[in-house]
N, C-alpha and C positions, 0 to 999 in steps of 0.2 A: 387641659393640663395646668395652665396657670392658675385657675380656681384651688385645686387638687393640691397644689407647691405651695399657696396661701394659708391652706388650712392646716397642711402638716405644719409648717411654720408658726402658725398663731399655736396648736398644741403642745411642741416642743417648747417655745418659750413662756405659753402660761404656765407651766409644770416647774419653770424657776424662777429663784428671786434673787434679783442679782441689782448692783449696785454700778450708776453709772457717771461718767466724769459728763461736770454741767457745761463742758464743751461740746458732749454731743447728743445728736439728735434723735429721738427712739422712736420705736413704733408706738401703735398703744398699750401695745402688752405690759407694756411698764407703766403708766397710767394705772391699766387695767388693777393691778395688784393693790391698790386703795379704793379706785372710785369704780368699781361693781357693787353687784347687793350680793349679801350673806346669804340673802332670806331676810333677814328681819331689819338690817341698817340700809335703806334708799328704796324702801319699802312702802306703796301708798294703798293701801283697801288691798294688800292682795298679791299687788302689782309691781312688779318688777321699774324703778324708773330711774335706774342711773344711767350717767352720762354713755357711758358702756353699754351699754343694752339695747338702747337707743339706736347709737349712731352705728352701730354693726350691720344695722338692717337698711342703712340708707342712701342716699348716692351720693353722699360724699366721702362713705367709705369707699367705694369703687367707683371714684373717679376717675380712676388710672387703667380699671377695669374695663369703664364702661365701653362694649363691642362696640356700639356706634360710633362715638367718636375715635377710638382709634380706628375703623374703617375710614372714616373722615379724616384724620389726620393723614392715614397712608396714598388717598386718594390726593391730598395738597404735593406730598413729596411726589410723588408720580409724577402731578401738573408741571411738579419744579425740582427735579432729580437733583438738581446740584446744590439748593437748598436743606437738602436732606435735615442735615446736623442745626440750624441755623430753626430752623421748623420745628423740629423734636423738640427742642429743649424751650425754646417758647409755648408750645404746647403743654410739655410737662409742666412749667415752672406754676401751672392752678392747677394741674388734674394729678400730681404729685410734689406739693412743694417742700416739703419736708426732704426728699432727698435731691431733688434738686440744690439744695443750698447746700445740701453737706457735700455735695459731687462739688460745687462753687469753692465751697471752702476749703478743699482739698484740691484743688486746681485741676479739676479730673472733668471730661464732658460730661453728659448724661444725657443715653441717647433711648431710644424704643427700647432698642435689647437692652438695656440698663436694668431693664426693668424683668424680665424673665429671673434670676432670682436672686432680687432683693424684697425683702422684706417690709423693708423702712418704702418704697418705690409702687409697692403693692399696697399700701395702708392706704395710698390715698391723700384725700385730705384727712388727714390723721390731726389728732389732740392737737398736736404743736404748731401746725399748721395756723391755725387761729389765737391760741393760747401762748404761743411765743411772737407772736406780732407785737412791734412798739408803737408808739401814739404818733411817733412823729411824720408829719406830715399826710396823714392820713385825711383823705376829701381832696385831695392834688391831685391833676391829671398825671401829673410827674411820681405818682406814688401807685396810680391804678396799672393794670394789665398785668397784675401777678408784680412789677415795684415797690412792692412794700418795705419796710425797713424790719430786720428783725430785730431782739434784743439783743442788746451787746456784752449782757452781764448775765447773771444764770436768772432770772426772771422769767416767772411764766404767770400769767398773766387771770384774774379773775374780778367775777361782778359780789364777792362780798370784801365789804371793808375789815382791814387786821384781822387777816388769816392767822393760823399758826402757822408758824414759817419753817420750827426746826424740825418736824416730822417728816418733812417734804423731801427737808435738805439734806435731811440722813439715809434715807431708803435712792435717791433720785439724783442727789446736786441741784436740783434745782430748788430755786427760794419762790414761793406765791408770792404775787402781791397784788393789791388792789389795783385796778384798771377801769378806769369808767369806761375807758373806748371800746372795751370787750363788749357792751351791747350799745354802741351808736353803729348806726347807719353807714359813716366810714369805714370802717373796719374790711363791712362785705364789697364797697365799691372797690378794695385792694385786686379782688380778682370778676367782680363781677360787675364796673364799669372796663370794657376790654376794647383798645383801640387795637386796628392791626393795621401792618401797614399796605400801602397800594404800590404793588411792582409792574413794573414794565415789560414788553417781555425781552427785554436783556435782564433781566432780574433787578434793575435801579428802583428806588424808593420815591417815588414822586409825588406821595402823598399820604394820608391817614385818614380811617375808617372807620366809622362808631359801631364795632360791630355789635356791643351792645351795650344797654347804658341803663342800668336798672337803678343805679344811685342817682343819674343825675332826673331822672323818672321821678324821681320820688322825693328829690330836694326840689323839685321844683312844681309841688303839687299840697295841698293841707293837712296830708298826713304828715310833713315835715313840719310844716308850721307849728301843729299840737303836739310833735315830739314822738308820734307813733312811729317806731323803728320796723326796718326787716325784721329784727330778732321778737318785737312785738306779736307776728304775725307767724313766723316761722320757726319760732323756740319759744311759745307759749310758757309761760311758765307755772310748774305746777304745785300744788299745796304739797308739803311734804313735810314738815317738822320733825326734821329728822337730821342723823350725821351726814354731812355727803361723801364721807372717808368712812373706811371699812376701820382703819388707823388714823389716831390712838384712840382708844375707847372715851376717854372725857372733848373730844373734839366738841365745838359747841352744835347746836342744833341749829337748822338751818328751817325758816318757815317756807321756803322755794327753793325748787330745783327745777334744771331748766329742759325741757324735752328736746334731748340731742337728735331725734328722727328728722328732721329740719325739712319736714316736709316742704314739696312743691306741686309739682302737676304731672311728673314724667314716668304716669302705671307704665308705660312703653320698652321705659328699661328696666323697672323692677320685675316685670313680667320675664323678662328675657332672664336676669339675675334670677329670681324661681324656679326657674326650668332649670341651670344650669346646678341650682342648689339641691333639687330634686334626681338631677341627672347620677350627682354626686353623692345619692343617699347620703347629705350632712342634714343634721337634724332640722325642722322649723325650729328649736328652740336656742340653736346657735345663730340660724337668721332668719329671722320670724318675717321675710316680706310681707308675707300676707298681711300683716298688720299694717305695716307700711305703707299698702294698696289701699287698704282700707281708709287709712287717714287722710293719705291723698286726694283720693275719690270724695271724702268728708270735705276736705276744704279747697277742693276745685268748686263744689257748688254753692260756697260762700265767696266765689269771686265776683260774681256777676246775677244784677237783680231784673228779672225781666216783667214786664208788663204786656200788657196788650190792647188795645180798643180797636172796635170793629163800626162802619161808618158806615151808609147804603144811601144810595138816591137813586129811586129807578134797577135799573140790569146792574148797576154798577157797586162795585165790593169796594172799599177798600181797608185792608185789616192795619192798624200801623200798630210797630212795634217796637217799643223803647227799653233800652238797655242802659242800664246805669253799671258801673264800674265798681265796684268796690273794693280793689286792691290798693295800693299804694304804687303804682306802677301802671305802665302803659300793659293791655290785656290783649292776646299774651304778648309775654317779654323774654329776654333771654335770646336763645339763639336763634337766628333767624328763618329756619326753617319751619318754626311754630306759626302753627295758623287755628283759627276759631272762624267760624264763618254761621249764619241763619238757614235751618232749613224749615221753608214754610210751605204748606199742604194743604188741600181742602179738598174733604169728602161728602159727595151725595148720600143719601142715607142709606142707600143700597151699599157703601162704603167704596162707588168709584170714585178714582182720584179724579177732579174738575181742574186741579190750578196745583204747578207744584213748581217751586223754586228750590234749588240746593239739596239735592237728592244726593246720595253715597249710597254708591255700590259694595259689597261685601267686602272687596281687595283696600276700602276706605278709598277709592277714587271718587269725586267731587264731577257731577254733570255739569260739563262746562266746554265753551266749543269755543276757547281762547286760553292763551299760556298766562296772561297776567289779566284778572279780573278788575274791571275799575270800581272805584266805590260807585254805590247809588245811594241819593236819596228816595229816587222811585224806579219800584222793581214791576213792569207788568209784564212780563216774558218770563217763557221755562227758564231760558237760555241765558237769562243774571242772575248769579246770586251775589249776596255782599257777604267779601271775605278778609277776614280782618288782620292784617297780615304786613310784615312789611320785606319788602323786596329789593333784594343790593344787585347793582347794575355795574358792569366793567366801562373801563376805559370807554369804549366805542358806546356804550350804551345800552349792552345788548344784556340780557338779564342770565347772571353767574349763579354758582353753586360753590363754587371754589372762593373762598372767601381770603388767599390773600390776590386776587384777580377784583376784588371789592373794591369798589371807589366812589359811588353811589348809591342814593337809594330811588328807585324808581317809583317806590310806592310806600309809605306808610301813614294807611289810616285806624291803626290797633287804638281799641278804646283808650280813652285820656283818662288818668286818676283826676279824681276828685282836685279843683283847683288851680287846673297845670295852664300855667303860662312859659314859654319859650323863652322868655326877656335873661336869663340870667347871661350874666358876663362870659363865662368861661367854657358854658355847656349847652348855651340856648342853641348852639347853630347844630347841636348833633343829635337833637330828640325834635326836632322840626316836624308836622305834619308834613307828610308831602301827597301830591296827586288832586283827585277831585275834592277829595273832602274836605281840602281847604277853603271849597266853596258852597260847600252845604252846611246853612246857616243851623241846621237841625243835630248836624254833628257838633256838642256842644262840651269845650273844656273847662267849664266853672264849674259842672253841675257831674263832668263826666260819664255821657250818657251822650249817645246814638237812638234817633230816631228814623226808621225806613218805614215806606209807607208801599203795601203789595195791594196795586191794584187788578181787578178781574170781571170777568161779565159772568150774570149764570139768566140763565132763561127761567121766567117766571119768578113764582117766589117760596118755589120749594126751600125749606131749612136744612143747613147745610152745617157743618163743622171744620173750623179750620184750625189745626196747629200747630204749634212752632218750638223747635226745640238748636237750643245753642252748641254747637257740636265746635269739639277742640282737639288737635292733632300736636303731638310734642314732634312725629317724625312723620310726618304724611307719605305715602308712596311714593311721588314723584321723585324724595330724598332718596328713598332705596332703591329704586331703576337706577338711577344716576346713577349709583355706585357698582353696576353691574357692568360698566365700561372698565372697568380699573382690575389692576391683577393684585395677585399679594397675602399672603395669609391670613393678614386683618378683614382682609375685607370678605376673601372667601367663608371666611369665619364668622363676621356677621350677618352675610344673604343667608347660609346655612341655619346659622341659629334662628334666625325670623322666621324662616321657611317653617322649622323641625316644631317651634316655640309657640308659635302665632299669635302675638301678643296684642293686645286692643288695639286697633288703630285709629279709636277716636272715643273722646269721652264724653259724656252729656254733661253740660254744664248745667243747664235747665230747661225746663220744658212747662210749657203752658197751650189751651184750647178752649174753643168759646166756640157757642151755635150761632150760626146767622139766621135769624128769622126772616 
């Protein structure tokens, strides 16, 4: 129903053009009314590439939507019923910031049901969201976990210099103006470095949690040194020589435009978003997921670059397999539940399996005869795989799901970007390797690469084939069991949907194989 309330609502107000005081905060429909394509202005070979088109189809349009986490959010209020209001709106303030602040600025709370029908609440991270952010203090730990400062004046914010400002200002209230910080690095650590805090169970504050730290990941690794940003990576930008306003017809021409699909790695929820789109005979070409899969699926496999060599003396095998890193961030990153793990396999030529590590069963469950996996450097049992993952631990030690029950991390050894050192003043202590692999001299942060070495016996010297493929989970199973203790319409709503949907539950990052002679 809420998808269904969305759509009627984006209809109704595309169908007008109305003019709005630069006090307040809109959806994108208002946006929408200049920076769409005609057909022929934000137009590239063919292709549709405005900022609109883009980010319609992406998850930070339904951020506010997205089933999972508000399963996960209802499951926290559950943990801590009296928290309820205090939860919500910490929650909301990244998965809907745009009306969050106008609920702020109206001295009004904004709570879940806030959200059932508004508009502005349902967008998402909408335009304004990013585009009404100010400079100031941005790269602060005092500025990240959704603390951003907005503008104080009708500015809305852009990466070309001396815009035309009166066209904006007459259709909108709002005035453009140049903003370099609209593509640094800071900008996304406003919601995407997120500390949460560690309660007690009298509900006291006794502490603070990196629950994730993608900026400080990435300032402290060589893609920040050269300057290569998130938006580098994630809003590519593309040839376009064209208006990026539909208005005023002599707008100048712009040689880039930036692709608002902002992809990442989460087929998980866009699949689920599909189905529901589908469910709702709304067109592909109102939200074109599929394309969205598609890109994603493109550049999950430019995350990570594998190799492989294979070594024999005697009965004895052993395949070693090196992983280099290629994002600008720890792999994976983001919320904690993501994990990437090796599954390596070797077959006789009859095609039995002789040796096999890190197996997944259809439901995406991981062969593993323990709850938390230690890193190896050497794997010669079914019974280890190396899973790259990092793990938050409570108060007592004991390994949580509930993440403001977070207060540790028990385990993180997620590939290192390219260059990362720990040492920085302000954020070394919360991107820390932890567990064994602080002692596997082969797990390496200059170079950003993981070497495991799988050893095996094979009788005689029949030629055999072994291979290895990088598999990645945004929501592994063990995430949705959990959720099946908890009551709530959120939640019922997303075991439902996964069930009805069945969306990937792991992705190939890469895959490679070599004969042993």
């Amino acid at each position: 129903m809420i998808a269904i309330k969305r759509y009627a609502m984006a209809l109704i107000v595309s169908m007008c053009s109305f003019q709005v005081s630069a006090q307040e905060l809109v959806t994108s429909n208002t946006c929408a009314q200049c920076h769409s394509s005609d057909g022929n202005v934000l137009m590239v070979s063919g292709e549709d590439v405005s900022p609109i088109q883009g980010w319609k189809a992406s998850v930070m349009a339904f951020a506010s939507q997205d089933p999972y986490w508000r399963a996960k959010m209802a499951a926290e209020v559950a943990d801590r019923p009296s928290m309820k209001a205090t939860i919500e709106k910490e929650c909301l303030t990244c998965h809907a910031p745009v009306a969050v602040a106008k609920a702020v600025a109206n001295g009004q709370p904004y709570t879940r049901e806030s959200l059932e029908h508004d508009a502005l609440g349902l967008d998402g991270v909408t335009c304004l969201s990013c585009h009404r952010i100010a400079p100031d203090g941005l790269g602060k730990k005092a500025n990240m976990s959704g603390h951003f400062q907005w503008a104080k004046d009708e500015s809305v914010y852009g990466p070309y210099q001396n815009p035309l400002q009166r066209p904006m200002w007459m259709h909108t209230g709002f005035v453009p103006q140049y903003g370099a910080h609209i593509e640094s690095a800071s900008l996304c650590a406003s919601c995407h470095n997120l500390y949460t805090p560690v309660l007690d169970d009298d509900n006291q504050v006794v502490g603070q949690f990196a629950e994730q730290t993608i900026f400080s990941e990435w300032a402290a690794s060589d893609y920040a040194e050269v300057g290569e940003t998130c938006q580098s990576c994630h809003m590519p930008g593309l040839a376009n020589n064209s208006r990026i306003a539909l208005m005023p017809p002599f707008a100048p021409v712009r040689k880039t435009v930036w692709n608002h699909r902002i992809v990442g790695g989460n087929t998980f929820l866009l699949s689920l978003l599909k189905y529901k789109r589908d469910a709702f005979n709304v067109s592909r070409e109102e939200f074109d997921f599929e394309r969205t899969i598609e890109e994603t699926r493109t550049f999950l496999e430019t995350a990570v670059e594998m190799d492989m060599e294979v070594k024999t003396e005697g009965d004895s095998v052993d395949v070693v397999v090196r992983l280099t890193n290629l994002t600008g961030h720890k792999f994976p990153t983001g919320y904690p539940e993501r994990r990437a793990w090796l599954h390596v396999w070797v077959e006789d030529p009859a095609g039995h399996i002789v040796f096999e590590s890190g197996a997944v069963d259809t439901l995406g469950q991981i062969a593993m005869d323990r709850e938390i996996m230690p890193h190896f450097d050497l794997i010669n049992a079914s019974n280890q795989v190396q899973i790259y993952e990092m793990i938050p631990g409570d108060l007592q030690g004991r390994r949580t799901r509930r993440i403001l029950r977070a207060s540790t991390k028990l385990k993180d050894n997620r590939l290192l970007p390219s260059g990362f050192h720990d040492t920085m003043d302000e954020f070394g202590e919360d991107i820390k390797v932890v567990g064994a692999a602080l002692e596997d001299d082969n797990f390496d942060g200059g170079e950003g690469a993981d070497r495991v070495t799988y050893r095996f016996y094979r009788k005689g010297q029949v030629a055999l084939r072994v291979y290895c493929e990088l598999l990645y989970q945004p929501v592994p199973p063990q995430a949705i069991q959990d959720l099946e203790g908890f009551e709530g319409v959120d939640v019922s709503q997303f075991l439902h949907l996964t069930r009805v949907s069945k969306p990937p539950m792991q992705e190939t990052i890469g895959s490679i194989s070599k004969i042993i002679q």
